[in-house]
One Martini backbone bead per residue (centre of mass of N, CA, C, O) as a GRO file, in nm:
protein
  242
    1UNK     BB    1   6.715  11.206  16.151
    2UNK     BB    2   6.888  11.038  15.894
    3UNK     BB    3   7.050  11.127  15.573
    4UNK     BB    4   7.022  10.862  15.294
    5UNK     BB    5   7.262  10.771  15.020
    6UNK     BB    6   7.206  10.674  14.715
    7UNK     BB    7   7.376  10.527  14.476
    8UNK     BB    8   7.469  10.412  14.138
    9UNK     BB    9   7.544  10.351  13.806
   10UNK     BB   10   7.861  10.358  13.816
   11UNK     BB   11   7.910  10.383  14.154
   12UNK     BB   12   7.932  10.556  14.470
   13UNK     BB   13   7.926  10.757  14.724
   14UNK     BB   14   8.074  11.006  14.641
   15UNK     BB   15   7.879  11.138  14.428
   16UNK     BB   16   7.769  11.288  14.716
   17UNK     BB   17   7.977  11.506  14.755
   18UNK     BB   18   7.864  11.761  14.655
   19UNK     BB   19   7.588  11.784  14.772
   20UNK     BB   20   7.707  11.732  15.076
   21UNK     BB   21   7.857  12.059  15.005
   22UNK     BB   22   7.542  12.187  15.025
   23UNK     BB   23   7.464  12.096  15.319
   24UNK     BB   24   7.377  12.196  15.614
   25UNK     BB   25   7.345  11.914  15.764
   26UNK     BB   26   7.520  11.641  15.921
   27UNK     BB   27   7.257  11.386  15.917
   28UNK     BB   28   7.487  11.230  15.699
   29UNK     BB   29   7.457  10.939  15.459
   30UNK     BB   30   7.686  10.745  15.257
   31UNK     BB   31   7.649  10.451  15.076
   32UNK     BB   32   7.756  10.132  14.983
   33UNK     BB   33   7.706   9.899  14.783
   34UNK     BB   34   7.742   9.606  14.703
   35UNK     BB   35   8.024   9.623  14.490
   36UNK     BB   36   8.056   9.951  14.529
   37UNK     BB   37   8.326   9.960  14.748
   38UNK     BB   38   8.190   9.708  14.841
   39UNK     BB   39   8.164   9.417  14.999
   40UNK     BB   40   8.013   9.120  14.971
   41UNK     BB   41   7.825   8.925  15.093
   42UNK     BB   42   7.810   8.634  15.154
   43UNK     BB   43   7.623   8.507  14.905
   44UNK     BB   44   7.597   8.757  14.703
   45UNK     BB   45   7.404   8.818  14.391
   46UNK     BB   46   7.294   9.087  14.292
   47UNK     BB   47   7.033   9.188  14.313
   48UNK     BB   48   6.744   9.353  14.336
   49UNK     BB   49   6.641   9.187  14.610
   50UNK     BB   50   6.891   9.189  14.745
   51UNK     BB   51   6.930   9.481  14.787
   52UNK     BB   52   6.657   9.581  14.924
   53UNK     BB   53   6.700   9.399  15.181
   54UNK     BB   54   6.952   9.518  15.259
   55UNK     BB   55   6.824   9.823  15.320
   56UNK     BB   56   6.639   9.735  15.497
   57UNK     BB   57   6.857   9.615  15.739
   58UNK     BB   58   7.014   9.907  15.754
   59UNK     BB   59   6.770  10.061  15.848
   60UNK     BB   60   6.673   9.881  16.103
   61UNK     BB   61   6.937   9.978  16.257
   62UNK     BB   62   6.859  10.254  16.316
   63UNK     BB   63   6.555  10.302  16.469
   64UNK     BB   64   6.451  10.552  16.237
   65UNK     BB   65   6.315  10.718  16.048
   66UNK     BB   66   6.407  10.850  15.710
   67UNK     BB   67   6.603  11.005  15.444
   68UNK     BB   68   6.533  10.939  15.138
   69UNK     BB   69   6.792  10.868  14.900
   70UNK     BB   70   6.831  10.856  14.514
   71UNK     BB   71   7.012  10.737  14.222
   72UNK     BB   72   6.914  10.587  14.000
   73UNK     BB   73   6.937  10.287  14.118
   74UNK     BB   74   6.859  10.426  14.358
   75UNK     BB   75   6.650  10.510  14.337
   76UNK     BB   76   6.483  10.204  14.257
   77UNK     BB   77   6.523  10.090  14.541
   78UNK     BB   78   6.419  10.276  14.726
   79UNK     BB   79   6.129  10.290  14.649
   80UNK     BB   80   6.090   9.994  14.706
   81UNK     BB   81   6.131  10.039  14.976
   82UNK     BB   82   5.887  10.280  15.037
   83UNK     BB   83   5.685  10.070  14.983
   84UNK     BB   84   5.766   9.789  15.175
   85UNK     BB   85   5.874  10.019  15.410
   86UNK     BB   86   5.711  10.306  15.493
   87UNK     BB   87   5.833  10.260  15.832
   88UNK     BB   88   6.143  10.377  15.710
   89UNK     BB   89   6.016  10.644  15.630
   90UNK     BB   90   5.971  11.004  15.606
   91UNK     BB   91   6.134  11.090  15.344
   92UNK     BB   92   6.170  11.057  14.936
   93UNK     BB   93   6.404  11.080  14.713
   94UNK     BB   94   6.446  11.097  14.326
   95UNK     BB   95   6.668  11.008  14.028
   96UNK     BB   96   6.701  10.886  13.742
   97UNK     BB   97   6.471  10.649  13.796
   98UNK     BB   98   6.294  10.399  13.656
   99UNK     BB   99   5.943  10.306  13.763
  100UNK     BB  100   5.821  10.158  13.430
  101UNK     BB  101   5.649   9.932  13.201
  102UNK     BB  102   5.748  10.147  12.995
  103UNK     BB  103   6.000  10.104  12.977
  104UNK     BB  104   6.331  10.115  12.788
  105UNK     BB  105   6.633  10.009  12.797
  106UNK     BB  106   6.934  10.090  12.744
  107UNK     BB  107   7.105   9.962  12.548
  108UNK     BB  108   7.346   9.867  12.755
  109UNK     BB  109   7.156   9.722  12.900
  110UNK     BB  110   7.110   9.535  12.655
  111UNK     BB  111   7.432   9.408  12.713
  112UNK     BB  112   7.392   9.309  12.979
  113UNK     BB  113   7.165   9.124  12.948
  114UNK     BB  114   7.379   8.980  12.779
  115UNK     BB  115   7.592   8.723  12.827
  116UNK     BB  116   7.789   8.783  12.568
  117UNK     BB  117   7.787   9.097  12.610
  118UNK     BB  118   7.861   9.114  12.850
  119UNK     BB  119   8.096   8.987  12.911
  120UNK     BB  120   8.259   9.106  12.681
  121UNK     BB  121   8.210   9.426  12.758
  122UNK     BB  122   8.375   9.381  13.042
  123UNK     BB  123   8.651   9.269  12.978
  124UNK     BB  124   8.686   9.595  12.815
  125UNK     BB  125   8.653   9.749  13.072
  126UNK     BB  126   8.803  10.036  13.157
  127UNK     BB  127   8.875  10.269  13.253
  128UNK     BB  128   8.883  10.517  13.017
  129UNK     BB  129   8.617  10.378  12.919
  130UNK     BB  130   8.453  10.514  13.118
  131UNK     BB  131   8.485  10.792  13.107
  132UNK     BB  132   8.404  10.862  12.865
  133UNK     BB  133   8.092  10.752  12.908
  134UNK     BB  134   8.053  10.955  13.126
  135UNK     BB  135   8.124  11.211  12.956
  136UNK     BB  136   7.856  11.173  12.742
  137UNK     BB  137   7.660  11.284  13.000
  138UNK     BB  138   7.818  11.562  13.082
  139UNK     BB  139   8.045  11.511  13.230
  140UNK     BB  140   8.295  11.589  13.396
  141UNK     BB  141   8.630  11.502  13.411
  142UNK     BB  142   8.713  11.464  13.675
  143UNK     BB  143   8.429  11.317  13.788
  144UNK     BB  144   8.471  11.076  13.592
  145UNK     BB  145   8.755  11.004  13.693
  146UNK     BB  146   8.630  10.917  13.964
  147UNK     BB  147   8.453  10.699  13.916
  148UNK     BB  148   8.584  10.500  13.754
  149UNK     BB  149   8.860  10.460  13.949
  150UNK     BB  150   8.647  10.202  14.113
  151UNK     BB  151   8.639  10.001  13.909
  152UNK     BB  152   8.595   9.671  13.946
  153UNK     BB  153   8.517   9.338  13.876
  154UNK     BB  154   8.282   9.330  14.112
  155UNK     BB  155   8.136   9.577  13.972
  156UNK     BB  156   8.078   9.398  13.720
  157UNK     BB  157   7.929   9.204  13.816
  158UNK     BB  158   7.707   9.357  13.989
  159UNK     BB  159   7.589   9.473  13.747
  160UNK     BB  160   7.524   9.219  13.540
  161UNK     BB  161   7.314   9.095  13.779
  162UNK     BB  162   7.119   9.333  13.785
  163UNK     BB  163   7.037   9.336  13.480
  164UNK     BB  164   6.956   9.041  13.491
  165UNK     BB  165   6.705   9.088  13.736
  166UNK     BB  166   6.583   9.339  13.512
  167UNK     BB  167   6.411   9.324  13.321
  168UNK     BB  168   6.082   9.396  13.416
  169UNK     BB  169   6.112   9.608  13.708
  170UNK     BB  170   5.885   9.768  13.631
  171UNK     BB  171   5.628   9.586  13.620
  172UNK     BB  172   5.711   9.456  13.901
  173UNK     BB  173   5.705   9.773  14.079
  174UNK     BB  174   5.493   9.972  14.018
  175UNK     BB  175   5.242   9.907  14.173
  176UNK     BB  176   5.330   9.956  14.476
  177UNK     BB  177   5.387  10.280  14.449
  178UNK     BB  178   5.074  10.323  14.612
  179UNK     BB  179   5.262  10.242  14.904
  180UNK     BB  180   5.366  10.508  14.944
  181UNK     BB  181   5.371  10.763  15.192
  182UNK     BB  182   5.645  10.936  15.160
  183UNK     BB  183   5.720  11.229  15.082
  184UNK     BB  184   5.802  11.333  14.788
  185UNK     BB  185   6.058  11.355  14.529
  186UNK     BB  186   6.171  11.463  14.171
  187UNK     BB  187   6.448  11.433  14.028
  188UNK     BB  188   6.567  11.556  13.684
  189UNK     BB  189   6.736  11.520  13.397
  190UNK     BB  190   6.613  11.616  13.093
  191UNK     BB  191   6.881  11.536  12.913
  192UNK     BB  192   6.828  11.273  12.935
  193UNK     BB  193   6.887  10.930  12.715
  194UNK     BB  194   6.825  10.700  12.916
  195UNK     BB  195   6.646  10.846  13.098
  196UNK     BB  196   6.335  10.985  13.076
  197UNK     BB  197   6.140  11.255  13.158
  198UNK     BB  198   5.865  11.097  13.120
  199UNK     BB  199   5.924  10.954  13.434
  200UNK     BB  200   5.918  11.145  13.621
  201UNK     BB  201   5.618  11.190  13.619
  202UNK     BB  202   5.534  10.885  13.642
  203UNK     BB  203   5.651  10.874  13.967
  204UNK     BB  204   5.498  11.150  14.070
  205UNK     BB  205   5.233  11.028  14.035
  206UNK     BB  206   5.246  10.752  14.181
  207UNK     BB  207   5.311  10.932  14.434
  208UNK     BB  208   5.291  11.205  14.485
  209UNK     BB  209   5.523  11.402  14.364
  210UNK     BB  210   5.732  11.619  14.351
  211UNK     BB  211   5.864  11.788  14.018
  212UNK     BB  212   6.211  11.818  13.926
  213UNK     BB  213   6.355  11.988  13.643
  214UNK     BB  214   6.696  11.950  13.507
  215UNK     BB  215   6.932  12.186  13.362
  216UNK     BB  216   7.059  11.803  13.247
  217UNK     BB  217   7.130  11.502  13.249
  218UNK     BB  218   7.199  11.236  13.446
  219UNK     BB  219   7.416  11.347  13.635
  220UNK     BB  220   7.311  11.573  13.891
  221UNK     BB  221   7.486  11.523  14.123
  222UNK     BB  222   7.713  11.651  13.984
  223UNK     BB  223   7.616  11.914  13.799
  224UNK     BB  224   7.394  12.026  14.036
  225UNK     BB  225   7.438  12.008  14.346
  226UNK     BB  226   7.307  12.270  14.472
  227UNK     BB  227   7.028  12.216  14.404
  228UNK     BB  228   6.985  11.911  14.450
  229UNK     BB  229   7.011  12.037  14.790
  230UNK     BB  230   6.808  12.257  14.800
  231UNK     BB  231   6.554  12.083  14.738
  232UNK     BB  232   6.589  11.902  14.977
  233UNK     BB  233   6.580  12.101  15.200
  234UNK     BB  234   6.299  12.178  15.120
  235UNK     BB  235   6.170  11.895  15.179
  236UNK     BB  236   6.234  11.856  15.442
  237UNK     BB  237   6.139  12.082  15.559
  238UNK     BB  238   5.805  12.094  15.508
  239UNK     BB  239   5.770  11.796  15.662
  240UNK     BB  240   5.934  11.792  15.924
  241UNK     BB  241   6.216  11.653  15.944
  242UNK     BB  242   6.430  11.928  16.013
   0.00000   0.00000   0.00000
């Protein structure tokens, strides 16, 4: 069965090549979101619900349950997936992605949030204030030079229908969390300042899922690549799915 990753924002497949160099097996695949390095199908709204439905549908094409991880956005999204069809998950880690009621969105994100302030704030935003962006998250030059130049329009459109999708997102997708039955993992930067550790935690309790804080911020997949690689090939170990 194959290990699925899943990037968030802004990011692309690539985030995953550095975790994807330090892993022993060879049946892995990192997808692009529609919109992110990849084109959007007709009529897709960018909904967070609608992310959902497309990994879900890209699942049921493997036809055999799989090792799901996440980051970010993909975090988030995963779990969502891991709660509603836990017939396609054999097991699932993700990091510094909260699904809890009790989170409060970060600056940024209620800036994408307001239809004024995000479109005016995305009008602005070009690579190198990104990079910059990237960067104040304690991201590499390099790393961050790699995501920002694949930003483009539809990506930022993409963004901001995704936030503006998801006002409310921890409360109403919390309680399902109850129904991942999936072994999972929950991997966190610890000193990430827009997902707080203590969602980390918050969401390895309500998976029943292993919890591992790395000294590191936000993108755990960049900072620490070889650790997030380790943990993973531990997990899947475990659970007898490689």
């Amino acid at each position: 069965m194959p290990a699925i990753l899943i990037h968030g924002v802004p990011d692309t497949h690539r985030v995953w090549d550095g975790v994807r160099q330090h892993l022993s097996r060879t049946d892995v695949e990192a997808w692009d979101l529609p919109g992110f390095g990849a084109a959007r199908p007709e009529g897709f709204g960018s909904s967070k619900d609608e992310y959902v439905q497309w990994l879900i549908a890209r699942l049921e094409g493997i036809g055999e349950p799989v090792d799901l991880v996440g980051h970010d956005w993909g975090c988030i999204l995963t779990a969502r997936v891991a709660s509603l069809r836990p017939d396609l998950i054999r097991t699932w880690a993700g990091g510094n992605g909260p699904v809890s009621a009790a989170y409060v969105w970060h600056p940024l994100a209620k800036i994408w949030q307001d239809a004024d302030q995000g479109d005016a704030f995305m009008a602005g935003l070009d690579v190198p204030s990104l990079v910059e962006l990237v960067r104040s998250f304690d991201v590499a030059e390099e790393a961050a030079r790699e995501t920002a130049r694949h930003l483009d329009d539809e990506m930022k459109d993409s963004i901001l229908k995704l936030y503006r999708s998801a006002l409310t997102v921890g409360a109403e997708w919390e309680p399902d969390l109850a129904k991942v039955t999936a072994p999972g993992l929950v991997f966190w930067g610890k000193l990430d300042p827009a997902c707080q550790v203590e969602f980390a935690d918050r969401l390895g309790a309500a998976i029943n899922a292993r919890v591992l804080h790395l000294d590191c911020n936000h993108w755990t997949v960049l900072e620490r690549p070889a650790e997030v690689a380790a943990a993973l090939e531990e997990h899947w170990a475990g659970t007898g799915s490689h």
